[in-house]
PyMOL CGO cylinders between C-alpha atoms (Angstrom):
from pymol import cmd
from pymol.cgo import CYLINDER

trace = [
    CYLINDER, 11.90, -32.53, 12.37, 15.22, -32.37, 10.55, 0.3, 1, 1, 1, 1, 1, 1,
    CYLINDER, 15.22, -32.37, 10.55, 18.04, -30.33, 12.21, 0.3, 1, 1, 1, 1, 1, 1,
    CYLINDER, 18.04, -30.33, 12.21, 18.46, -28.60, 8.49, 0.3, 1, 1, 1, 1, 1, 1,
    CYLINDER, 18.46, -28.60, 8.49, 14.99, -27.64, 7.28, 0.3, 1, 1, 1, 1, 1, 1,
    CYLINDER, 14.99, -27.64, 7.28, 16.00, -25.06, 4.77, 0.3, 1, 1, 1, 1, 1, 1,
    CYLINDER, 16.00, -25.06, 4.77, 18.63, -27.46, 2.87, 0.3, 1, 1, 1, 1, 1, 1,
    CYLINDER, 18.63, -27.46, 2.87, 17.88, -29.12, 0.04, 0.3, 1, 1, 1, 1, 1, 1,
    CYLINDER, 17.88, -29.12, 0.04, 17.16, -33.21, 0.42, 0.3, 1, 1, 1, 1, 1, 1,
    CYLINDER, 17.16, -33.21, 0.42, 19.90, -35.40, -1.73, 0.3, 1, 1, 1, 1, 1, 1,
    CYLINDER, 19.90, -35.40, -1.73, 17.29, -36.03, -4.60, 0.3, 1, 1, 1, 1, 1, 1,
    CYLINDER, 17.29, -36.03, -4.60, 16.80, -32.64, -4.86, 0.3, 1, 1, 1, 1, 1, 1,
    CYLINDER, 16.80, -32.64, -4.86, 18.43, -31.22, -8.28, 0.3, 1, 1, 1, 1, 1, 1,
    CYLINDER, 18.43, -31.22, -8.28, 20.84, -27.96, -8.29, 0.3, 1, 1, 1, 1, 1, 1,
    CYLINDER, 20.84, -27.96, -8.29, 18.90, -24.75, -8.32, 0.3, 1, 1, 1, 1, 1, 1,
    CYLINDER, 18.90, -24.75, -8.32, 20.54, -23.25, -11.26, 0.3, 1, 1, 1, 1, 1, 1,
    CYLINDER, 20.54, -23.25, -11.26, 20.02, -26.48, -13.79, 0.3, 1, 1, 1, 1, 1, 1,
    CYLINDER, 20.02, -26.48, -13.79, 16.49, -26.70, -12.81, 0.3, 1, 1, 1, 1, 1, 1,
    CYLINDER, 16.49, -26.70, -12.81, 15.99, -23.18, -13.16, 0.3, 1, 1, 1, 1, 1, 1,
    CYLINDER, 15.99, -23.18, -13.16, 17.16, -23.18, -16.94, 0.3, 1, 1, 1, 1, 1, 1,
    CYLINDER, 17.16, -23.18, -16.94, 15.18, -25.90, -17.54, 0.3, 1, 1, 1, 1, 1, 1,
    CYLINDER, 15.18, -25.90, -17.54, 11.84, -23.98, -16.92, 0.3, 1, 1, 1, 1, 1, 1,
    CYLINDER, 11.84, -23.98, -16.92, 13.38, -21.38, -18.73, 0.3, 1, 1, 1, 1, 1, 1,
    CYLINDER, 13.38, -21.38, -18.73, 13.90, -23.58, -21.95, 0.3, 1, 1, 1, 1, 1, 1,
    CYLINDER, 13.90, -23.58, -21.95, 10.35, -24.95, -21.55, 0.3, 1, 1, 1, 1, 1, 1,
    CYLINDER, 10.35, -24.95, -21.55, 8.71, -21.59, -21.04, 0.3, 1, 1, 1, 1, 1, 1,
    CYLINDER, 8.71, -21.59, -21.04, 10.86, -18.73, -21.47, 0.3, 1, 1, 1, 1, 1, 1,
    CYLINDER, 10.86, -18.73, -21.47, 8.05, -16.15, -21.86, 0.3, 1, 1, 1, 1, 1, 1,
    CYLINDER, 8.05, -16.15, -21.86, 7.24, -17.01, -18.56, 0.3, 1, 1, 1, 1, 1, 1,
    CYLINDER, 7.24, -17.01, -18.56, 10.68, -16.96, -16.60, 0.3, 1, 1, 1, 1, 1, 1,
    CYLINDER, 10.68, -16.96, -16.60, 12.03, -13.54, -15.99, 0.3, 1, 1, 1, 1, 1, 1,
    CYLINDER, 12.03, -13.54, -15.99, 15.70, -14.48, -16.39, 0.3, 1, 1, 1, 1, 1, 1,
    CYLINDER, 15.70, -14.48, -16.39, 17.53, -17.30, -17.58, 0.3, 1, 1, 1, 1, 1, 1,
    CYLINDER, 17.53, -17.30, -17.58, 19.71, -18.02, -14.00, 0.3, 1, 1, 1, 1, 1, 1,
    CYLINDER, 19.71, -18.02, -14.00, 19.19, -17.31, -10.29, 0.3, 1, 1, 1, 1, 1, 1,
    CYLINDER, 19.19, -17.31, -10.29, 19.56, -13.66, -8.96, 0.3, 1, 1, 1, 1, 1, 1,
    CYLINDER, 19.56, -13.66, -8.96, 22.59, -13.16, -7.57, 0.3, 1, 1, 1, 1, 1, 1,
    CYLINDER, 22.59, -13.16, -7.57, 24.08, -12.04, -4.35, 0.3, 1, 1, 1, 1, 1, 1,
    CYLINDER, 24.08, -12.04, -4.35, 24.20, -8.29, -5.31, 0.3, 1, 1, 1, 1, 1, 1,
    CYLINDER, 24.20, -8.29, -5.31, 20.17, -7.89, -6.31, 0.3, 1, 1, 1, 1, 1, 1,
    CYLINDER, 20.17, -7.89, -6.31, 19.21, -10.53, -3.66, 0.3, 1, 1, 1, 1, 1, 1,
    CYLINDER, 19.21, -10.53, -3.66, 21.07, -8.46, -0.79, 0.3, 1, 1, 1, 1, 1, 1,
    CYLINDER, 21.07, -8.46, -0.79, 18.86, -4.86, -2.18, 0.3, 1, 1, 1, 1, 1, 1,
    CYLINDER, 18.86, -4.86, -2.18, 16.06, -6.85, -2.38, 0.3, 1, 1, 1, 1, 1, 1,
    CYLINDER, 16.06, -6.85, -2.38, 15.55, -8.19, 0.95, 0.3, 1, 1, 1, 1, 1, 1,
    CYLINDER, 15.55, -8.19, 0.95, 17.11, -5.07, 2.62, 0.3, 1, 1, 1, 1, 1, 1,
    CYLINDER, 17.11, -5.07, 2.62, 14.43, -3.13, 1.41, 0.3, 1, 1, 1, 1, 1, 1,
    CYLINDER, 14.43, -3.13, 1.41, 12.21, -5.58, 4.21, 0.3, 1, 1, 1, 1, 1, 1,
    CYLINDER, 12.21, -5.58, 4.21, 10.34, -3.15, 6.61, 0.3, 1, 1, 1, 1, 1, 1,
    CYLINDER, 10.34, -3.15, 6.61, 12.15, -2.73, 10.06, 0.3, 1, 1, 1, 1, 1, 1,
    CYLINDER, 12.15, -2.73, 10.06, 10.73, -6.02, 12.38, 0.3, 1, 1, 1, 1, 1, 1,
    CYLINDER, 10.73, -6.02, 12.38, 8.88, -7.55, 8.93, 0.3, 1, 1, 1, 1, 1, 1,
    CYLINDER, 8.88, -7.55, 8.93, 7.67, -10.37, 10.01, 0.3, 1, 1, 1, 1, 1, 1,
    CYLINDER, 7.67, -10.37, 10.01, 5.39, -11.75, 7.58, 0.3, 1, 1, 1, 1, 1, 1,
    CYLINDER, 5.39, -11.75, 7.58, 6.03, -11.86, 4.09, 0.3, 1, 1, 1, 1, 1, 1,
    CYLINDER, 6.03, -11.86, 4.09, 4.71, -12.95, 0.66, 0.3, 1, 1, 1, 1, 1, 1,
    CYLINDER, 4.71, -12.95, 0.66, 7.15, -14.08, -1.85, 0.3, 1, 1, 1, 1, 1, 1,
    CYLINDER, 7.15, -14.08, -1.85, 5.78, -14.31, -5.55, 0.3, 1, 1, 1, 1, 1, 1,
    CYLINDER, 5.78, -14.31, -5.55, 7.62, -16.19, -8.03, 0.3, 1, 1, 1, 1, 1, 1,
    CYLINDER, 7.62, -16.19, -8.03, 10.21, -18.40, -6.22, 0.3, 1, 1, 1, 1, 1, 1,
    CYLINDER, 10.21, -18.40, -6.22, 12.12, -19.62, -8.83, 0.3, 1, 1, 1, 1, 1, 1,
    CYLINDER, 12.12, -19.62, -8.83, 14.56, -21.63, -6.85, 0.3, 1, 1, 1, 1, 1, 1,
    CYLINDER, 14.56, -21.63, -6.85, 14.53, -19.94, -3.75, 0.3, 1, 1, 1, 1, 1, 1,
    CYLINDER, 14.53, -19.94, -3.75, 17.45, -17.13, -3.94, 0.3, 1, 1, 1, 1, 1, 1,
    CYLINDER, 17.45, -17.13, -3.94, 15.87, -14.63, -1.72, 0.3, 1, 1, 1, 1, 1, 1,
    CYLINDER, 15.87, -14.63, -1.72, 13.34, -17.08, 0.10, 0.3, 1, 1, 1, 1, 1, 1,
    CYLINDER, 13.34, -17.08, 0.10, 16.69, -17.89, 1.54, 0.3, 1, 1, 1, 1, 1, 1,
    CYLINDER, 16.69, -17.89, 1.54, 18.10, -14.86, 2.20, 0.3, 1, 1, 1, 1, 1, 1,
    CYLINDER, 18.10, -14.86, 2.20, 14.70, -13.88, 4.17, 0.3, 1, 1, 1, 1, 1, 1,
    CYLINDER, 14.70, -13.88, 4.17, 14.93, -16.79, 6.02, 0.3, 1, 1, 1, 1, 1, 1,
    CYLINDER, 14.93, -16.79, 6.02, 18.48, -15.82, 7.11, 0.3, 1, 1, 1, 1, 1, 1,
    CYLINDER, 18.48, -15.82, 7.11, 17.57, -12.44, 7.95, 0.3, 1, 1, 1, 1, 1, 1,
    CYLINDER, 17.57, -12.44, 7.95, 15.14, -14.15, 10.17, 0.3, 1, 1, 1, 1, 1, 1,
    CYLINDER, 15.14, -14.15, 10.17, 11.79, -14.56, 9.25, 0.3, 1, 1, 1, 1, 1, 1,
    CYLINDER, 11.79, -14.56, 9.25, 10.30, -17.11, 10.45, 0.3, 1, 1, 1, 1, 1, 1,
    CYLINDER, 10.30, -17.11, 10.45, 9.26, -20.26, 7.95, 0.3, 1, 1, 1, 1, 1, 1,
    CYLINDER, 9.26, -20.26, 7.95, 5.85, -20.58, 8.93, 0.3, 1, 1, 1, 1, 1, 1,
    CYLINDER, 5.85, -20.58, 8.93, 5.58, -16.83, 8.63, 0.3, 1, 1, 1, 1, 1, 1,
    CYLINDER, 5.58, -16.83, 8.63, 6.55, -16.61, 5.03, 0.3, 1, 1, 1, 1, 1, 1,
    CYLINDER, 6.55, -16.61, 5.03, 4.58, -17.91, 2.38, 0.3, 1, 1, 1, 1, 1, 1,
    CYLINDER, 4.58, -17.91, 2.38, 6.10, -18.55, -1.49, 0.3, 1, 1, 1, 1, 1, 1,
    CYLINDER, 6.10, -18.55, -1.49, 4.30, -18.70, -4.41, 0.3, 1, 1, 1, 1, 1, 1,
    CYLINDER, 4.30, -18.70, -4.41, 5.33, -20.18, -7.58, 0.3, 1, 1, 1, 1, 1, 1,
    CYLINDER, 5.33, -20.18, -7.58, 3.09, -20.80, -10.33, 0.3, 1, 1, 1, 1, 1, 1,
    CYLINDER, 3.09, -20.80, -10.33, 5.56, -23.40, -12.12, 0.3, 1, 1, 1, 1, 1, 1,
    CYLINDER, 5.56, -23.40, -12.12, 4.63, -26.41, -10.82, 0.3, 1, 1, 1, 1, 1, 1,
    CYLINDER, 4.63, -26.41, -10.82, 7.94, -28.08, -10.85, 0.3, 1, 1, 1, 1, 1, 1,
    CYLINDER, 7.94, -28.08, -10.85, 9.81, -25.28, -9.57, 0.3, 1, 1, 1, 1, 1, 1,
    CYLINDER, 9.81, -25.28, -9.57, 7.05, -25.08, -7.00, 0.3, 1, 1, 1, 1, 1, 1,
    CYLINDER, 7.05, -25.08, -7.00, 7.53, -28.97, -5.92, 0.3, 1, 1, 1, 1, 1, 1,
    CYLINDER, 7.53, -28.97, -5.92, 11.65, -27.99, -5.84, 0.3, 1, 1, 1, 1, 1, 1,
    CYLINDER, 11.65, -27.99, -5.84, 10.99, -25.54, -3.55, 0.3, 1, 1, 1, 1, 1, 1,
    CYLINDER, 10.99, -25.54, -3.55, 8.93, -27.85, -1.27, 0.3, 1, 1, 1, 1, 1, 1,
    CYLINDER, 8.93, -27.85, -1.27, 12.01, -30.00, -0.89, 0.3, 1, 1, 1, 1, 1, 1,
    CYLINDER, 12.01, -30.00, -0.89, 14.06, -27.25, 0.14, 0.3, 1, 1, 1, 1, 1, 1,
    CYLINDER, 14.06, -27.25, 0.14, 11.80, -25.51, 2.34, 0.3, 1, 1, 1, 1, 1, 1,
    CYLINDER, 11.80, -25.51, 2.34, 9.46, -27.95, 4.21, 0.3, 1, 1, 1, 1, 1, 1,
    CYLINDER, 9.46, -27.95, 4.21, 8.50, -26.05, 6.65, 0.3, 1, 1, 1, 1, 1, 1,
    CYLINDER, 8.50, -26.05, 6.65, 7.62, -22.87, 4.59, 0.3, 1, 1, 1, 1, 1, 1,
    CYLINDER, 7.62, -22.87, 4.59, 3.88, -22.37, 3.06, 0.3, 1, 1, 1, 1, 1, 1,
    CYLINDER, 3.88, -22.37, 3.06, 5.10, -22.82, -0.60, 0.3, 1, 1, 1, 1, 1, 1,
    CYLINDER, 5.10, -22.82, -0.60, 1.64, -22.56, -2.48, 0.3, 1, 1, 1, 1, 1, 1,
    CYLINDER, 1.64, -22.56, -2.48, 1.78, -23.62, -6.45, 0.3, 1, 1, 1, 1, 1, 1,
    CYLINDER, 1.78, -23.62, -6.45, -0.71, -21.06, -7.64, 0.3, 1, 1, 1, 1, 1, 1,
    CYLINDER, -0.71, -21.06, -7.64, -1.05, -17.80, -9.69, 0.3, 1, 1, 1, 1, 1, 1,
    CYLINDER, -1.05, -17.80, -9.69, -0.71, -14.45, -8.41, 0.3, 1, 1, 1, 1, 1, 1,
    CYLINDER, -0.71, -14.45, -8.41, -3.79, -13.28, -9.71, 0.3, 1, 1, 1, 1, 1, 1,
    CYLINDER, -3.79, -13.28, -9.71, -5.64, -15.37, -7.10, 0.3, 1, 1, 1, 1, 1, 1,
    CYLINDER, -5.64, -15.37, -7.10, -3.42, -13.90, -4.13, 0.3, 1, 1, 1, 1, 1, 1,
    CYLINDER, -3.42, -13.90, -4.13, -5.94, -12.91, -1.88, 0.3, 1, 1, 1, 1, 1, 1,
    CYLINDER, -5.94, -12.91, -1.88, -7.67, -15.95, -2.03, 0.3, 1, 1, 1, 1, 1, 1,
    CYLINDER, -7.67, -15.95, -2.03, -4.66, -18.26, -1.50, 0.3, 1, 1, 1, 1, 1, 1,
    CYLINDER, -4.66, -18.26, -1.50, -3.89, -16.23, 1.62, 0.3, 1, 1, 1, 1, 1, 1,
    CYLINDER, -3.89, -16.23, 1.62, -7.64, -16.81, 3.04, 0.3, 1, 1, 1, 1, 1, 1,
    CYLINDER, -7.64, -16.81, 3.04, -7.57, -20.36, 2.32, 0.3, 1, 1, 1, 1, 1, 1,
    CYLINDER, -7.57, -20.36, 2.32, -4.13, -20.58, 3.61, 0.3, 1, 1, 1, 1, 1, 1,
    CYLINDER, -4.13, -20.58, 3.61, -5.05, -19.20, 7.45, 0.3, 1, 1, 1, 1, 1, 1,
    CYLINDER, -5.05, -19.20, 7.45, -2.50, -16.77, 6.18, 0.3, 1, 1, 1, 1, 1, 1,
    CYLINDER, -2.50, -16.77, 6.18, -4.82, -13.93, 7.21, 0.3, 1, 1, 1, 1, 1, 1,
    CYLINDER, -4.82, -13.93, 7.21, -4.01, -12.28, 10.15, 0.3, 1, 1, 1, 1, 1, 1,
    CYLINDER, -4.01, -12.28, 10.15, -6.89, -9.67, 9.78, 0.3, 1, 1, 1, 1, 1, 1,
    CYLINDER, -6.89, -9.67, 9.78, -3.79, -6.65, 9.72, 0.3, 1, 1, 1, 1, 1, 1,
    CYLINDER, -3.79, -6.65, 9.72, -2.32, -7.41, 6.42, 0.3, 1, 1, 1, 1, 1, 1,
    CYLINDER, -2.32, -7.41, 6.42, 0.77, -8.83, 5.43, 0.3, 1, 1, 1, 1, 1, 1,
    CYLINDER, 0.77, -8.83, 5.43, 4.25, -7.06, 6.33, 0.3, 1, 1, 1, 1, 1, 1,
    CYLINDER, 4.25, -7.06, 6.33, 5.60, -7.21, 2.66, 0.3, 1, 1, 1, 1, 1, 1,
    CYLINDER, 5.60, -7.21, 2.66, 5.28, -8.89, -0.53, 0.3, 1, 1, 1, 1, 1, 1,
    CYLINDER, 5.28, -8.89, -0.53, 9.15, -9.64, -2.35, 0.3, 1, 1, 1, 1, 1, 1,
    CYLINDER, 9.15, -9.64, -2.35, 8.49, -10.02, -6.17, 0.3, 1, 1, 1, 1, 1, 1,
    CYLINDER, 8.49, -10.02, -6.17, 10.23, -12.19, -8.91, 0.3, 1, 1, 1, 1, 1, 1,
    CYLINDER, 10.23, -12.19, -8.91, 7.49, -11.83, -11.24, 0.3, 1, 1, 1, 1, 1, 1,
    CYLINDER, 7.49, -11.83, -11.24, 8.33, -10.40, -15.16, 0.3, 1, 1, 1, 1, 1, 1,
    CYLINDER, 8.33, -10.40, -15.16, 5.95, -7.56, -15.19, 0.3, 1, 1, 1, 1, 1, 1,
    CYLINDER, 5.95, -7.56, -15.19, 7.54, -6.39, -18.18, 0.3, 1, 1, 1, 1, 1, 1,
    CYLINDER, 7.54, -6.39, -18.18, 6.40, -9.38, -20.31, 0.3, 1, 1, 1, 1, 1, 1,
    CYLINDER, 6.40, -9.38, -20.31, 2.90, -9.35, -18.71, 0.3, 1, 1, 1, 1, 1, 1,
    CYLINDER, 2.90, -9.35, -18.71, -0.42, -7.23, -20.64, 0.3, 1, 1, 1, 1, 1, 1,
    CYLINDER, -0.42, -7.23, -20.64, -1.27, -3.93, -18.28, 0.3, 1, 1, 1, 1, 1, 1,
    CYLINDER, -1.27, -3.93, -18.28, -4.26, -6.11, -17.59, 0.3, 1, 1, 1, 1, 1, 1,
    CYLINDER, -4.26, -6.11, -17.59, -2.58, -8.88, -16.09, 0.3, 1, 1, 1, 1, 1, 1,
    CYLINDER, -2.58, -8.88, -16.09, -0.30, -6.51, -14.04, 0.3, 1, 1, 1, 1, 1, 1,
    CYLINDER, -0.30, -6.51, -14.04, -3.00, -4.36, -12.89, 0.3, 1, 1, 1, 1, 1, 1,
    CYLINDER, -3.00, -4.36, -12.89, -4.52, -7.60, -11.27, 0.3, 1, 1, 1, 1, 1, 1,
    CYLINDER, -4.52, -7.60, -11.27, -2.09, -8.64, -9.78, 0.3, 1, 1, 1, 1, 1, 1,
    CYLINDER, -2.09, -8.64, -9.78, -1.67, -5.26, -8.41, 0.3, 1, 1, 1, 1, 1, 1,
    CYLINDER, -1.67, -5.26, -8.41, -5.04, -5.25, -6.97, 0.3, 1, 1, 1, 1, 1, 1,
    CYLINDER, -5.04, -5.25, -6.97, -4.20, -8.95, -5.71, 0.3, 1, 1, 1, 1, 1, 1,
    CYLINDER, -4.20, -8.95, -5.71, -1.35, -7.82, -3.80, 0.3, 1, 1, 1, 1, 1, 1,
    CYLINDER, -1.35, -7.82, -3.80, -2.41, -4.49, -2.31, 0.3, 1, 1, 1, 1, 1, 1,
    CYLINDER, -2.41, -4.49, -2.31, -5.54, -5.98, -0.97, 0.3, 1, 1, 1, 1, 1, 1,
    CYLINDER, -5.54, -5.98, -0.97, -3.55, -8.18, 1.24, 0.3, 1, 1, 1, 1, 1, 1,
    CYLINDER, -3.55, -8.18, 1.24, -0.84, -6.01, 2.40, 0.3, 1, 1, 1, 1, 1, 1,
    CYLINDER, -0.84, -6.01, 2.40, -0.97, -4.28, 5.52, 0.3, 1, 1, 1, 1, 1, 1,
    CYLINDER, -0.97, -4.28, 5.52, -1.03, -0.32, 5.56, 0.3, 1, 1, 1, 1, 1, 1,
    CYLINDER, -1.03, -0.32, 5.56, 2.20, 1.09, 4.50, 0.3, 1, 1, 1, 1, 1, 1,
    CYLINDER, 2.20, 1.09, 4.50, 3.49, -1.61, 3.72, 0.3, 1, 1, 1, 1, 1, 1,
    CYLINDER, 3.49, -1.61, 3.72, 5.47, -2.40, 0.32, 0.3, 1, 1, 1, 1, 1, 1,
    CYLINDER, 5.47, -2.40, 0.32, 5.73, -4.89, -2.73, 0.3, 1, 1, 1, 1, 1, 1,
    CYLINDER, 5.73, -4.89, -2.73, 9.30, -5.45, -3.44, 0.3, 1, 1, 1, 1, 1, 1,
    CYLINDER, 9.30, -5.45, -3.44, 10.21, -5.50, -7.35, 0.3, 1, 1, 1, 1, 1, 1,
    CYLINDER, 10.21, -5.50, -7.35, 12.99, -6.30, -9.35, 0.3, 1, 1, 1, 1, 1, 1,
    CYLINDER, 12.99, -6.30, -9.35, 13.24, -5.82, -13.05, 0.3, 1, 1, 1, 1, 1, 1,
    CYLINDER, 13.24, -5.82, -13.05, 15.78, -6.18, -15.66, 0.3, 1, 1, 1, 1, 1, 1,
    CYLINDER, 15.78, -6.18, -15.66, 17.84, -2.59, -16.74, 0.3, 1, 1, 1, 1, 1, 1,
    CYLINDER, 17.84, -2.59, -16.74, 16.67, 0.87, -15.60, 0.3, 1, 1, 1, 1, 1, 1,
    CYLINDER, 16.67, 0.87, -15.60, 12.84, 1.49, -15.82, 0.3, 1, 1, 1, 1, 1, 1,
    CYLINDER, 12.84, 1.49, -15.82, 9.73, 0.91, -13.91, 0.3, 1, 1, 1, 1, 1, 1,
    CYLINDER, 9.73, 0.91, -13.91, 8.22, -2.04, -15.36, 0.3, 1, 1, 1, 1, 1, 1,
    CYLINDER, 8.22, -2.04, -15.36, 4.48, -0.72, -14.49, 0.3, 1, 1, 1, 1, 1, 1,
    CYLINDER, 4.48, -0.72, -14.49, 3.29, 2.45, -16.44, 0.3, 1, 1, 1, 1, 1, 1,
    CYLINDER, 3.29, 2.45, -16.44, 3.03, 5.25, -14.59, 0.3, 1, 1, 1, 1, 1, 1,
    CYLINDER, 3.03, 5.25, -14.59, -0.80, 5.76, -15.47, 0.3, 1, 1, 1, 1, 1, 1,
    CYLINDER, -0.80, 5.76, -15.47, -1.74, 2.28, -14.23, 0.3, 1, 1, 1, 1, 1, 1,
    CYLINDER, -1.74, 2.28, -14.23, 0.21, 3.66, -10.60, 0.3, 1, 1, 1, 1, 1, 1,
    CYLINDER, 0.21, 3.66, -10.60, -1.87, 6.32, -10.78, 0.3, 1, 1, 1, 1, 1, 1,
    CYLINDER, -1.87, 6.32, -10.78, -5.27, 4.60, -11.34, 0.3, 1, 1, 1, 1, 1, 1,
    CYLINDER, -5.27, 4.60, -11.34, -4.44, 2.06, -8.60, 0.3, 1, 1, 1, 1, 1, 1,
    CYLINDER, -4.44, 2.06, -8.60, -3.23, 5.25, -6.24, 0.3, 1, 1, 1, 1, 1, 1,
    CYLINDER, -3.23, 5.25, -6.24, 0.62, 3.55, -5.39, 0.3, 1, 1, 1, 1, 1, 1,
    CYLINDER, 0.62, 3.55, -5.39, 3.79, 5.67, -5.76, 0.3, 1, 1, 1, 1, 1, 1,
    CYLINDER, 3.79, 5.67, -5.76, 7.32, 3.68, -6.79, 0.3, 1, 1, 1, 1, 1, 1,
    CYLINDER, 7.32, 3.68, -6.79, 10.74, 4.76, -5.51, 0.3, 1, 1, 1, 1, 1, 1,
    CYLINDER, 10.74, 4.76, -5.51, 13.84, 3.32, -7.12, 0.3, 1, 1, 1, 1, 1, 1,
    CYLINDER, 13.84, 3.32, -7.12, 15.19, 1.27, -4.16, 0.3, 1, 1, 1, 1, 1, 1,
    CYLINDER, 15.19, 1.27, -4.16, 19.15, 0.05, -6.38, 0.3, 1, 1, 1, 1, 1, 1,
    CYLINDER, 19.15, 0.05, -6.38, 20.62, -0.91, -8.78, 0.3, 1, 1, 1, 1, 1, 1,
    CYLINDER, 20.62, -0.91, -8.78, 22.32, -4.30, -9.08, 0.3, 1, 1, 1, 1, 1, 1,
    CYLINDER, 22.32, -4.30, -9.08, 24.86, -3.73, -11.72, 0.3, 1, 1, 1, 1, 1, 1,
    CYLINDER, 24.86, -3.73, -11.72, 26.96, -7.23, -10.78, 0.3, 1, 1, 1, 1, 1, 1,
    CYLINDER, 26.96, -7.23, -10.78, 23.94, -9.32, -11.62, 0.3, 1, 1, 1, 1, 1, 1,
    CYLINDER, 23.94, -9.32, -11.62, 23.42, -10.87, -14.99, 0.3, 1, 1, 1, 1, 1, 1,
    CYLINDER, 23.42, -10.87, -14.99, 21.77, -8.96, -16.87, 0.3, 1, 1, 1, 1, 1, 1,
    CYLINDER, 21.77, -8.96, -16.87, 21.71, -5.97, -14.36, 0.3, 1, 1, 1, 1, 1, 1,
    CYLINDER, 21.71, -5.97, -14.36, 18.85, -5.42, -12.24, 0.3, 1, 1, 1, 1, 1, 1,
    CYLINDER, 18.85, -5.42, -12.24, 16.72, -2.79, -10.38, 0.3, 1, 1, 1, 1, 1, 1,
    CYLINDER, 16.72, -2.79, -10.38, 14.98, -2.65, -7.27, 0.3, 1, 1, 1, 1, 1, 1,
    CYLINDER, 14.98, -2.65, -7.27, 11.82, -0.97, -6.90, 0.3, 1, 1, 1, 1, 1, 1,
    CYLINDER, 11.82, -0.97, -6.90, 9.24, -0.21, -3.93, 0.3, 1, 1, 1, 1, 1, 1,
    CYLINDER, 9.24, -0.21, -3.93, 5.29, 0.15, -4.46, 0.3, 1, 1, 1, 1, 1, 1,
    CYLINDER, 5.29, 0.15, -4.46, 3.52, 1.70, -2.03, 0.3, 1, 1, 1, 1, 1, 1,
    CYLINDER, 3.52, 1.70, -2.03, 0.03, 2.77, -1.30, 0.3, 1, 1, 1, 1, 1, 1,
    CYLINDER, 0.03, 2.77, -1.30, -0.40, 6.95, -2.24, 0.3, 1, 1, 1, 1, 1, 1,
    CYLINDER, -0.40, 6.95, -2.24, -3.75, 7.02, -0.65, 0.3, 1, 1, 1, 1, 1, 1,
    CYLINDER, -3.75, 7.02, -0.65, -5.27, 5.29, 2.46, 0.3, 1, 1, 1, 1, 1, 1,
    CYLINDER, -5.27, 5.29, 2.46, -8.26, 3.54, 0.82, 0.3, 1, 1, 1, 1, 1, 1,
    CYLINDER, -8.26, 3.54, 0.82, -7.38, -0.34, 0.64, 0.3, 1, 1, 1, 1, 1, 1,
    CYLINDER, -7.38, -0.34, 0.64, -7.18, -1.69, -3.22, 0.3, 1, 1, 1, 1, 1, 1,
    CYLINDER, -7.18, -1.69, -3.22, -9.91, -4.51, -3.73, 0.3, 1, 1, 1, 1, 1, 1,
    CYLINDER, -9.91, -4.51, -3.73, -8.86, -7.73, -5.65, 0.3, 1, 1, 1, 1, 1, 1,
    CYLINDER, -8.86, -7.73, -5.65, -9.98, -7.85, -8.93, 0.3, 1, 1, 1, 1, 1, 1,
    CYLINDER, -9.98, -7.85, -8.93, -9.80, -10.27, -11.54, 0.3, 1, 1, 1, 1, 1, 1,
    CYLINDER, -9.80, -10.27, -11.54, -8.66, -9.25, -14.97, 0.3, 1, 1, 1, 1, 1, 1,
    CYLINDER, -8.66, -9.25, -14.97, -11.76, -9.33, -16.70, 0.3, 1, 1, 1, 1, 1, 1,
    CYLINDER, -11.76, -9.33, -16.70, -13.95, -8.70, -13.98, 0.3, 1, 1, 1, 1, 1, 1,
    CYLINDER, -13.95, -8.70, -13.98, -16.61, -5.50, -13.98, 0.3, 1, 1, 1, 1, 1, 1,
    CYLINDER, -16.61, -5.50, -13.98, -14.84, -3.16, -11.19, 0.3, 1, 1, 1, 1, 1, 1,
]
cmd.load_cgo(trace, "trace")
């Protein structure tokens, strides 16, 4: 085992070009056009629950705050990160081989987490979230919704960042799905600015998985 698991190897290409080259190939897809930077990725993972120790990371990207959680000190085998760009999914393989980096879609969350062993029958501590809700139909986000809260423990919170000052989830789809937001910060030094929101669960019943699509 190498001495530096969480650097990147030498063939490994910088973050930031390989970033903006999914972005050119697929820029509906890619939430922003560089890396987040310090500011955002500092709110983001400081919104981790006291002693979070597992986590779900959705949307890699290059790894910004997979980083930063690993430096806060959650464990690598305790975090799983998944990316469903399949390049940016095999970068982030290089540069974290000992985290469960899963190329996959969101949608499919709970499943990736059974087949994973990533289960521990209590729910995960915390999901952190890359993912451009804003571009996504209300159907798409309400699955993944339902993905993510089914596999969270209770009280526990998805972690959201969106470009300028408004939820990116309506507030009627909140309501059907029974999760309050909070506005968590506000990154003003990243480009383009950023803020941090926090999902929780409103009610105590567990949110099922459900694919979009799928009779409820």
């Amino acid at each position: 085992m190498s001495d530096h698991p969480r650097r990147a190897s030498a063939t490994t290409p910088p973050a930031a070009w390989t970033f903006f080259r999914q972005w050119l190939r697929n820029p509906r897809a890619m939430a922003a056009l560089s890396p987040s930077g310090r500011q955002l990725t500092q709110q983001m993972v400081g919104q981790l629950p006291a002693g979070a120790r597992r986590v779900i990371e959705l949307g890699g990207g290059t790894g910004v705050f997979t980083q930063a959680m690993l430096d806060l000190g959650i464990a690598p085998q305790e975090l799983m990160v998944l990316e469903l760009n399949g390049e940016l999914a095999e970068f982030l393989q290089q540069r974290f081989p000992e985290a469960r980096v899963v190329n996959g879609d969101a949608c499919d969350l709970a499943e990736i987490v059974k087949a994973e062993g990533f289960d521990t029958g209590r729910g995960v501590d915390a999901v952190v979230s890359g993912l451009g809700f804003l571009a996504m139909q209300r159907s798409l986000q309400q699955s993944i919704l339902q993905a993510v809260f089914s596999v969270l423990g209770p009280e526990r919170p998805l972690i959201q960042f969106t470009y300028g000052p408004s939820n990116p989830l309506p507030r009627d789809l909140l309501s059907e799905l029974g999760l309050s937001v909070r506005r968590a910060g506000f990154a003003w030094c990243n480009v383009p600015p950023a803020t941090v929101y926090v999902y929780t669960r409103s009610r105590s019943t567990k949110v099922r998985a459900v694919r979009a699509g799928e009779p409820r």
